[in-house]
C-alpha positions as CSV (number, residue, x, y, z in Angstrom):
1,X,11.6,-12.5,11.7
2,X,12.7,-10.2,8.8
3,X,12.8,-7.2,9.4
4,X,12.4,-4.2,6.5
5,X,15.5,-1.6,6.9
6,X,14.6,0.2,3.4
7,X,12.7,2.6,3.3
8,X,10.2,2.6,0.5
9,X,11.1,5.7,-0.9
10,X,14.1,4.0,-2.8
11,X,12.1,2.0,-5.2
12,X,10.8,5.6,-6.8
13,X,13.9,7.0,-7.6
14,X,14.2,5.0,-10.9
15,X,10.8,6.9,-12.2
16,X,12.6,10.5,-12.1
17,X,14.7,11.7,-14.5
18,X,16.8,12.9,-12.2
19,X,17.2,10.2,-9.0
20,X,18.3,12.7,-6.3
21,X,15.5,14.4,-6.5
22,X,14.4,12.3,-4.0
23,X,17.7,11.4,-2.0
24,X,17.4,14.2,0.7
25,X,14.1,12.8,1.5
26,X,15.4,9.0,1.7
27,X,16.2,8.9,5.8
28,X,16.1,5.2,7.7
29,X,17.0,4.1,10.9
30,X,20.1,1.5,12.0
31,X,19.8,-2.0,12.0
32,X,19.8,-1.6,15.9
33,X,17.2,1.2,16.3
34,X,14.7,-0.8,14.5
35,X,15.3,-4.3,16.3
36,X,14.9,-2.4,19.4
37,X,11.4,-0.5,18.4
38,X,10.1,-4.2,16.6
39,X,11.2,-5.7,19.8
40,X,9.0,-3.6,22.1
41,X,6.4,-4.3,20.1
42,X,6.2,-7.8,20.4
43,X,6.9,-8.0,24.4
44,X,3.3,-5.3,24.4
45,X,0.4,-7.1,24.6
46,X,-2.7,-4.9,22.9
47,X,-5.7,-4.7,24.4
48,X,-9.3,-3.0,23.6
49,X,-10.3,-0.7,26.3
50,X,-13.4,0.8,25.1
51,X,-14.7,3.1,22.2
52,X,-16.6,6.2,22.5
53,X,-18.9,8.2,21.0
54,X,-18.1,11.6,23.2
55,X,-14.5,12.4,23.9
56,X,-15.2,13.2,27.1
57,X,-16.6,9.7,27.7
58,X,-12.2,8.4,27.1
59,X,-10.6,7.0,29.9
60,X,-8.2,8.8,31.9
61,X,-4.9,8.1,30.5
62,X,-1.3,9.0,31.3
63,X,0.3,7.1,28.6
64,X,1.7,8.7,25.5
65,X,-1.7,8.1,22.3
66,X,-1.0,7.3,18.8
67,X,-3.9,8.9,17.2
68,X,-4.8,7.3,13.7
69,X,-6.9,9.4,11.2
70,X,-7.8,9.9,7.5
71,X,-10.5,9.4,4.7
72,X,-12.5,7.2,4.9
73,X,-11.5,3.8,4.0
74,X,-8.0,5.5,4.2
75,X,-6.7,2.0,5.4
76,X,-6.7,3.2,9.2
77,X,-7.9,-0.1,10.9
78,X,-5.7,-1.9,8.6
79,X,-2.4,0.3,9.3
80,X,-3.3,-0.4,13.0
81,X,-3.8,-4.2,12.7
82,X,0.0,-4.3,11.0
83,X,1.7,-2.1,13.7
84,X,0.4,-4.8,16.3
85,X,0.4,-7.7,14.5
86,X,3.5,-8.8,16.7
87,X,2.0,-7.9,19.7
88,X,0.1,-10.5,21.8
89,X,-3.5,-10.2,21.5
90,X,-5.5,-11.8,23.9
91,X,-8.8,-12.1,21.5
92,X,-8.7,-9.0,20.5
93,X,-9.9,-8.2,17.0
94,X,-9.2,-5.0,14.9
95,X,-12.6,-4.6,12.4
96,X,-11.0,-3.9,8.9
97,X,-14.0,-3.3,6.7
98,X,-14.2,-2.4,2.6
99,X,-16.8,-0.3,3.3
100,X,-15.8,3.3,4.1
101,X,-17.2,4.4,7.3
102,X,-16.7,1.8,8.9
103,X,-15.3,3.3,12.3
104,X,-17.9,5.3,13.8
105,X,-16.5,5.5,17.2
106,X,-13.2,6.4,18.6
107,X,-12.2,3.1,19.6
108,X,-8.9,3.1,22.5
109,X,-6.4,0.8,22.3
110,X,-3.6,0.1,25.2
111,X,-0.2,-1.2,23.9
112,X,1.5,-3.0,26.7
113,X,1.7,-0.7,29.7
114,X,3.4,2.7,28.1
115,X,1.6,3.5,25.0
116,X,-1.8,3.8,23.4
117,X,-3.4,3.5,19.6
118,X,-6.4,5.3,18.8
119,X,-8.7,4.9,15.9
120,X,-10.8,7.5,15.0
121,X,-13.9,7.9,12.7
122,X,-12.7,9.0,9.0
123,X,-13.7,12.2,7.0
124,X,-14.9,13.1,3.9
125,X,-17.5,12.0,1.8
126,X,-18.5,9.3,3.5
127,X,-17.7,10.3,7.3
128,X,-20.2,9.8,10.1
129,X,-22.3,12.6,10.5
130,X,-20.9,12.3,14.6
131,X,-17.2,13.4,12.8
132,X,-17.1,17.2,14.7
133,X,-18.8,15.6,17.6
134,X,-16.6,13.3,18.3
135,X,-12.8,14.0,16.5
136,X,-12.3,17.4,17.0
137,X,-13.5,17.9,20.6
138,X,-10.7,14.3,21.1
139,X,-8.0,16.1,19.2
140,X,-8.7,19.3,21.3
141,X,-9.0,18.2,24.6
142,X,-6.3,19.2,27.2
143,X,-4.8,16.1,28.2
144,X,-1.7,15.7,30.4
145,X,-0.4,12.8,28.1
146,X,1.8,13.1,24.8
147,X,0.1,13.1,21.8
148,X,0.7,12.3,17.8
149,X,-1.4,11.9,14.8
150,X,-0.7,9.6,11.7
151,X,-2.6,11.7,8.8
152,X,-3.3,8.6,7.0
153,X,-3.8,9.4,2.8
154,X,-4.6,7.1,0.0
155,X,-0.9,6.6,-2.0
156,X,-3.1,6.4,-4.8
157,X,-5.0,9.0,-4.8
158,X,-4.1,13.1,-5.3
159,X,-4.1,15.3,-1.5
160,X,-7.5,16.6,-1.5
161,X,-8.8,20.1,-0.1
162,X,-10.5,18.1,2.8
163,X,-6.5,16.8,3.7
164,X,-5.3,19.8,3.5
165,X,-8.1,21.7,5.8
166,X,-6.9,18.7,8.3
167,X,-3.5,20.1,8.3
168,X,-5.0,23.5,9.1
169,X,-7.1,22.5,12.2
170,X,-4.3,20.7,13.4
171,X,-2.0,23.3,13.1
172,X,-4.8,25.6,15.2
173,X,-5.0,23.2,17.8
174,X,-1.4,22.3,17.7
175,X,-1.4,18.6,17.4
176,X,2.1,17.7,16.6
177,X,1.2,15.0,13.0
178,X,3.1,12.6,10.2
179,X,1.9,12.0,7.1
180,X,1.4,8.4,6.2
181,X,1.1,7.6,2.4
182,X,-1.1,4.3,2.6
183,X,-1.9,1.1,0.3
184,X,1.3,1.5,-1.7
185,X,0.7,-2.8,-2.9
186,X,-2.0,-1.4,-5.1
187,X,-1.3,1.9,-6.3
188,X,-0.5,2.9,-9.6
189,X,3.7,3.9,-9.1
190,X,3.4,7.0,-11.5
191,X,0.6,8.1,-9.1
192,X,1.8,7.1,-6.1
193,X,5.4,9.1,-7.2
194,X,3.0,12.5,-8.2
195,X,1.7,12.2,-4.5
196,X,4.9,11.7,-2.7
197,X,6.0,15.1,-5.0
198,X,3.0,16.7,-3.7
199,X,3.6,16.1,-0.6
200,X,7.2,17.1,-0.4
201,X,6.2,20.1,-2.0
202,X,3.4,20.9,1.0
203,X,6.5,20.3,3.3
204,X,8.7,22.2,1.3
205,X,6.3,24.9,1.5
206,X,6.3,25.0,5.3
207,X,2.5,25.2,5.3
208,X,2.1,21.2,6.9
209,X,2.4,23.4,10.3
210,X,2.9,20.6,13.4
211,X,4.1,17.7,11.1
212,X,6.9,16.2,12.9
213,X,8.2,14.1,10.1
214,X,10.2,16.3,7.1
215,X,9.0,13.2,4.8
216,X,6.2,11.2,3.9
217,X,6.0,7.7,5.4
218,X,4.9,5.1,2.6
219,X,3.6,1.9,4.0
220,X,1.7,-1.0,2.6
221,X,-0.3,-3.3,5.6
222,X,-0.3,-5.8,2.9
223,X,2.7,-6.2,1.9
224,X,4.2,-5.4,5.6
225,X,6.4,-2.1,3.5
226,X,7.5,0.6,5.3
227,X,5.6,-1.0,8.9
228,X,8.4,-1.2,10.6
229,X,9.8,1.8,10.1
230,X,7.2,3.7,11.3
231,X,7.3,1.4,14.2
232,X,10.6,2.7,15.1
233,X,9.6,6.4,14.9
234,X,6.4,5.7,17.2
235,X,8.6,4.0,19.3
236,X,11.6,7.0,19.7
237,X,9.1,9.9,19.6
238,X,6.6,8.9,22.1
239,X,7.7,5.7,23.9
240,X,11.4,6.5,24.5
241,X,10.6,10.4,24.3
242,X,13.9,10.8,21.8
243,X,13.3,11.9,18.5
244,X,16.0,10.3,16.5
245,X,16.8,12.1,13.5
246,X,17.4,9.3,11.0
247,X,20.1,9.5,8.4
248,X,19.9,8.9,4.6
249,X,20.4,5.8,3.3
């Protein structure tokens, strides 16, 4: 197995005129840490518990939840299926659809005995009309388990007001979030580049709130970039409870 140490950052540094621009925002994990986070993952084996249509309706769970959630057709389902691709399945099938919209349930995932994935419905244009029935009452709900949100956004396409009115109610509800920059295979660079500015400069800003990461993750579910890297900050944030500060590459 091969396992990606770079992170994806690197390749844009070429497109600025000045290269360190970027550098402070360039952070990895050892060799080590991220052998150990891929590792857990393919000893878990995933299974489908259920999916709802009323967050109430979720099973009583313990167990730190990976929350997944963005526009729709965001690549949410996808980024899932590539976090787990190394885990034994038993049958189960993650739906990936083309068509945005496509989750209209929260659908709950167990990972092995000590974590959980969740996939929620997406906003925006073309979100189910069940989105503030179903997403916000989830995000809200007290829960004695640990609990982090990917903020999935297109790599190609600009932060919209919708993403950043995420970032508020998140903040109000104080959901702890990282920002995932998604579908980097098939982005235009030169855009994908003007996002990752724009994101820096909401972090920069100090108005992301809750975001626990000081830098966008950039990961393709094609291509298998970035994946494994943001396996190993699941893994040391909510499996091992030990958020490991990487260093710059």
């Amino acid at each position: 197995m091969r396992y990606q140490f770079v992170n994806p950052l690197v390749r844009f540094q070429s497109l600025l005129t000045d290269p360190n621009l970027l550098q402070p925002f360039i952070k990895s994990y050892s060799e080590f840490q991220i052998n150990e986070a891929v590792t857990f993952f393919s000893r878990c084996s995933l299974t489908f518990v259920t999916k709802v249509k009323s967050a109430n309706k979720l099973p009583r769970s313990t167990v730190p939840e990976v929350c997944f959630f963005g526009h729709s057709n965001a690549g949410k389902s996808s980024l899932l299926k590539a976090l787990t691709s190394n885990c034994s399945s038993e049958g189960v099938q993650i739906g990936v659809s083309k068509r945005p919209g496509f989750t209209k349930y929260v659908n709950y995932y167990s990972v092995g005995p000590s974590l959980a994935f969740v996939d929620l419905p997406g906003y925006g244009q073309n979100a189910p009309s069940s989105l503030k029935h179903i997403v916000e009452p989830y995000l809200s709900l007290c829960r004695s388990n640990k609990k982090l949100l990917c903020l999935l956004v297109d790599s190609d396409l600009a932060i919209e007001a919708s993403d950043l009115e995420v970032m508020k109610i998140l903040n109000v509800i104080s959901v702890p979030y990282a920002l995932v920059l998604t579908k980097t295979d098939k982005g235009d660079n030169t855009n994908i580049l003007r996002n990752i500015l724009s994101c820096i400069g909401i972090i920069n800003k100090k108005s992301a709130g809750d975001m626990i990461n000081s830098y966008p993750f950039l990961v393709s579910s094609v291509t298998g970039e970035g994946i494994d890297l943001l396996k190993t900050f699941i893994y040391f944030s909510m499996v091992k409870n030990d958020i490991v500060i990487p260093s710059e590459s």
